[in-house]
C-alpha positions as CSV (number, residue, x, y, z in Angstrom):
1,X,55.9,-22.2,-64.6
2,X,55.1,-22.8,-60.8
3,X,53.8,-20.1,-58.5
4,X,53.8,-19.1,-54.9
5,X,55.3,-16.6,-52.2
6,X,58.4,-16.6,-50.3
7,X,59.3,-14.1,-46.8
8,X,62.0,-11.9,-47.3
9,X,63.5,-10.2,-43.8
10,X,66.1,-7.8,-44.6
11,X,67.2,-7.1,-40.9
12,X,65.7,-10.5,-39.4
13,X,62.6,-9.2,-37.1
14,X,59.9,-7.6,-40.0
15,X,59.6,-9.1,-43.6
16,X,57.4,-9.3,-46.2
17,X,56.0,-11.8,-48.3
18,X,56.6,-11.2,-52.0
19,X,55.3,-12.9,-54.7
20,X,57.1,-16.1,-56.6
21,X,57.3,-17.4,-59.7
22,X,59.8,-20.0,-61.4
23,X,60.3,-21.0,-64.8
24,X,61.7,-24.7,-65.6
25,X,63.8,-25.0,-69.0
26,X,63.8,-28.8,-69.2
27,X,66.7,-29.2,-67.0
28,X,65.9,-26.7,-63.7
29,X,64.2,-24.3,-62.6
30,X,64.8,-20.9,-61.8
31,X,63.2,-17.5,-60.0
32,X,61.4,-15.0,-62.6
33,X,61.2,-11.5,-60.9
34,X,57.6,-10.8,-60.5
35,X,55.3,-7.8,-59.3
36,X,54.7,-7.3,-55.6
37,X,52.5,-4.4,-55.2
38,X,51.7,-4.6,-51.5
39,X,54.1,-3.7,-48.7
40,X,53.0,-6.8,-46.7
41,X,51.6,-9.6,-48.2
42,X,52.0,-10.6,-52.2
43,X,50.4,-14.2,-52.6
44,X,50.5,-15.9,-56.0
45,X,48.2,-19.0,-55.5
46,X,47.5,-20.7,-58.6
47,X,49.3,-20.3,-62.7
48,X,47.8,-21.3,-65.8
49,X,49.7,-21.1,-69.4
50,X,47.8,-22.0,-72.9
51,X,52.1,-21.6,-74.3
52,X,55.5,-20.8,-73.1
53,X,54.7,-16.9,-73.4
54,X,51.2,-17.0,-72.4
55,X,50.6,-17.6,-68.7
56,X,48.4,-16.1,-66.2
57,X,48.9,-16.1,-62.0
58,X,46.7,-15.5,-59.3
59,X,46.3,-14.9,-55.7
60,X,45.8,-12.1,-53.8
61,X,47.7,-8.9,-51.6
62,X,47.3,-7.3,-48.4
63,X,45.7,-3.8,-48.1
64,X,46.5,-0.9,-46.0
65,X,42.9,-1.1,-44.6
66,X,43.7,-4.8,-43.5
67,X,41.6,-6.3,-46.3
68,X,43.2,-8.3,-49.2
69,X,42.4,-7.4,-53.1
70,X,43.1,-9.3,-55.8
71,X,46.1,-10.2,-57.6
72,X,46.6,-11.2,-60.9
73,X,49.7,-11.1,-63.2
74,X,50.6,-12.0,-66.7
75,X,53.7,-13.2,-68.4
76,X,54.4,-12.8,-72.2
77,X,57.6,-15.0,-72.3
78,X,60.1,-12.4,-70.9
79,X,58.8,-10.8,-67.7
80,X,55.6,-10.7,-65.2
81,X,52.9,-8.1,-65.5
82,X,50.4,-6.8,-63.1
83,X,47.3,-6.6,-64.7
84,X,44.0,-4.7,-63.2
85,X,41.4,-6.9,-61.7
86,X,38.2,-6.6,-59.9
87,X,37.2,-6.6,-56.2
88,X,33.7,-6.7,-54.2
89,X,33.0,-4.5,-51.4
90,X,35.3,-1.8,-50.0
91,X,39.1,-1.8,-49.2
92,X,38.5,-4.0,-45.8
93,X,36.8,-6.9,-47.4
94,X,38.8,-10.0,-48.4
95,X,39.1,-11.3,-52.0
96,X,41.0,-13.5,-52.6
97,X,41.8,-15.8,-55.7
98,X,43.1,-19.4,-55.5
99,X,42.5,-21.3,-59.2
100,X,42.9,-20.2,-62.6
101,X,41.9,-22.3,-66.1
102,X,43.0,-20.4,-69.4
103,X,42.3,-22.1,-72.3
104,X,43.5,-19.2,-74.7
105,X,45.3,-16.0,-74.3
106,X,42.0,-14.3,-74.4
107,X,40.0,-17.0,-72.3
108,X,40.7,-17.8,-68.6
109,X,38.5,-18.1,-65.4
110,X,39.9,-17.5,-62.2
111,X,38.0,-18.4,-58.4
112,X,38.1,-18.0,-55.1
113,X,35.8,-16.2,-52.6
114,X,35.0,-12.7,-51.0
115,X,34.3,-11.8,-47.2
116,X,32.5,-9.1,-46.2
117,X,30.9,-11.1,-43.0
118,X,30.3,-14.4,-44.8
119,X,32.6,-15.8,-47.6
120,X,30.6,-15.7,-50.5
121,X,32.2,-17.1,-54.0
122,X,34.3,-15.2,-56.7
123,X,34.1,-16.1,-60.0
124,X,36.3,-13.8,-62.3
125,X,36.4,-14.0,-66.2
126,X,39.0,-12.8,-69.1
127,X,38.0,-11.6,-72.1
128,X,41.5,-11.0,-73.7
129,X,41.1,-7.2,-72.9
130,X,39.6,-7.4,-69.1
131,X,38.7,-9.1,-66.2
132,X,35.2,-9.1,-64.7
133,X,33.4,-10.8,-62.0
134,X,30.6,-13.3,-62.9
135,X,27.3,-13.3,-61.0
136,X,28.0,-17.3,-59.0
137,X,25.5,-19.0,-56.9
138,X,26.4,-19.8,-53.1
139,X,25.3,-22.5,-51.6
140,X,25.7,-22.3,-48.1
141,X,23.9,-20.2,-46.1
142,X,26.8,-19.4,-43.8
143,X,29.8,-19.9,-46.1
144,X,30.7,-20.8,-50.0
145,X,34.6,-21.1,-51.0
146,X,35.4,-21.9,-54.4
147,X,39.5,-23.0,-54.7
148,X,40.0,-24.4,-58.3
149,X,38.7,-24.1,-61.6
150,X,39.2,-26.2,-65.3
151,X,37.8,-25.1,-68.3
152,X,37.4,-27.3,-71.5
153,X,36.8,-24.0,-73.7
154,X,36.1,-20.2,-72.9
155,X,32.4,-21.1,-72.4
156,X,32.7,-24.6,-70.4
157,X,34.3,-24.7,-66.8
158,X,33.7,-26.3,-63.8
159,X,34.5,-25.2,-60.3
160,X,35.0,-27.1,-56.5
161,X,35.1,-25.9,-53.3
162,X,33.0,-25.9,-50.2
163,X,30.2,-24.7,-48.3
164,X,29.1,-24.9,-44.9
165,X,25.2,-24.6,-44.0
166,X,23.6,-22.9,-41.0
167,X,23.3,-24.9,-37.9
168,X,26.4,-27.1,-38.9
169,X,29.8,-25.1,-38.8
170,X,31.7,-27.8,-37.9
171,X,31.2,-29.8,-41.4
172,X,32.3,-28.9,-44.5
173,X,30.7,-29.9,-47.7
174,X,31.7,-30.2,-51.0
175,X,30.5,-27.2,-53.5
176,X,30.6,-27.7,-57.5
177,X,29.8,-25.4,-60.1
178,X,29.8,-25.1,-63.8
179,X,29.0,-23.2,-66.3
180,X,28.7,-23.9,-70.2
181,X,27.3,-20.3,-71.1
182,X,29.0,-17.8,-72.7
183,X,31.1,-15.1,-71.1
């Protein structure tokens, strides 16, 4: 299963981006319809599957406020589901979502960062009922970006992406975090 977004202008001036998804079957690939909630941009950044009818996708959509919520989305083996996911702040902030790690249909960790004035990181968790967001440390005072995740088990992952400190916006540095607690 690969992931992404694709534009689609029905009259050649205005579009939309929708969300993507393609399934190979050993000898090509082909589109799998998937959910585009928003009625601007649908982003599918990063997929994860622990079998062929177990994977989950993540990214983000535009909002009607001009901030971006969440997106995640689930397939069972036959068709892509939206599935609820938390969001910090109000309906302007940005969250957005850009790595996943499952390592069962009830254990995955998804990252990426929130911006409510600063980017802070995002660190989302799967119980196999629910997602929640998990407390994660920031490093930079001005900015901490987390854009990919691997887990070895449900309680042992380790995250990268980068921060920037105050006084030197102009150099990015790297950020790694990991976590071998439960939950």
């Amino acid at each position: 299963m690969a992931v992404g977004d694709r534009y689609y202008s029905s009259d050649g001036s205005s579009g939309v981006y929708t969300t993507l998804a393609e399934s190979w079957n050993g000898t090509s690939w082909s589109v799998v319809n998937s959910p585009s909630p928003s009625d601007n941009l649908n982003q599918l950044n990063s997929v994860s599957c622990v079998s062929p009818v177990a994977c989950t996708a993540m990214g983000y959509v535009s909002t009607l406020s001009g901030g971006y919520r969440t997106l995640i989305e689930s397939w069972n083996g036959t068709s892509w589901t939206a599935v609820p996911s938390p969001n910090l702040g109000s309906a302007s902030d940005q969250n957005y979502l850009d790595g996943v790690s499952c390592t069962s249909a009830s254990a995955c960790t998804a990252v990426g960062y929130h911006y409510n004035g600063a980017f802070r990181t995002l660190i989302e968790s799967w119980n196999g009922t629910s997602w929640s967001v998990v407390p994660s440390p920031n490093r930079g005072s001005i900015s901490s970006a987390l854009n990919g995740v691997s887990c070895t088990s449900a309680t042992a992952c380790t995250a990268a992406g980068t921060y920037y400190q105050s006084g030197n916006t102009d150099m990015a540095r790297t950020l790694i975090e990991s976590d071998t607690a439960s939950g």
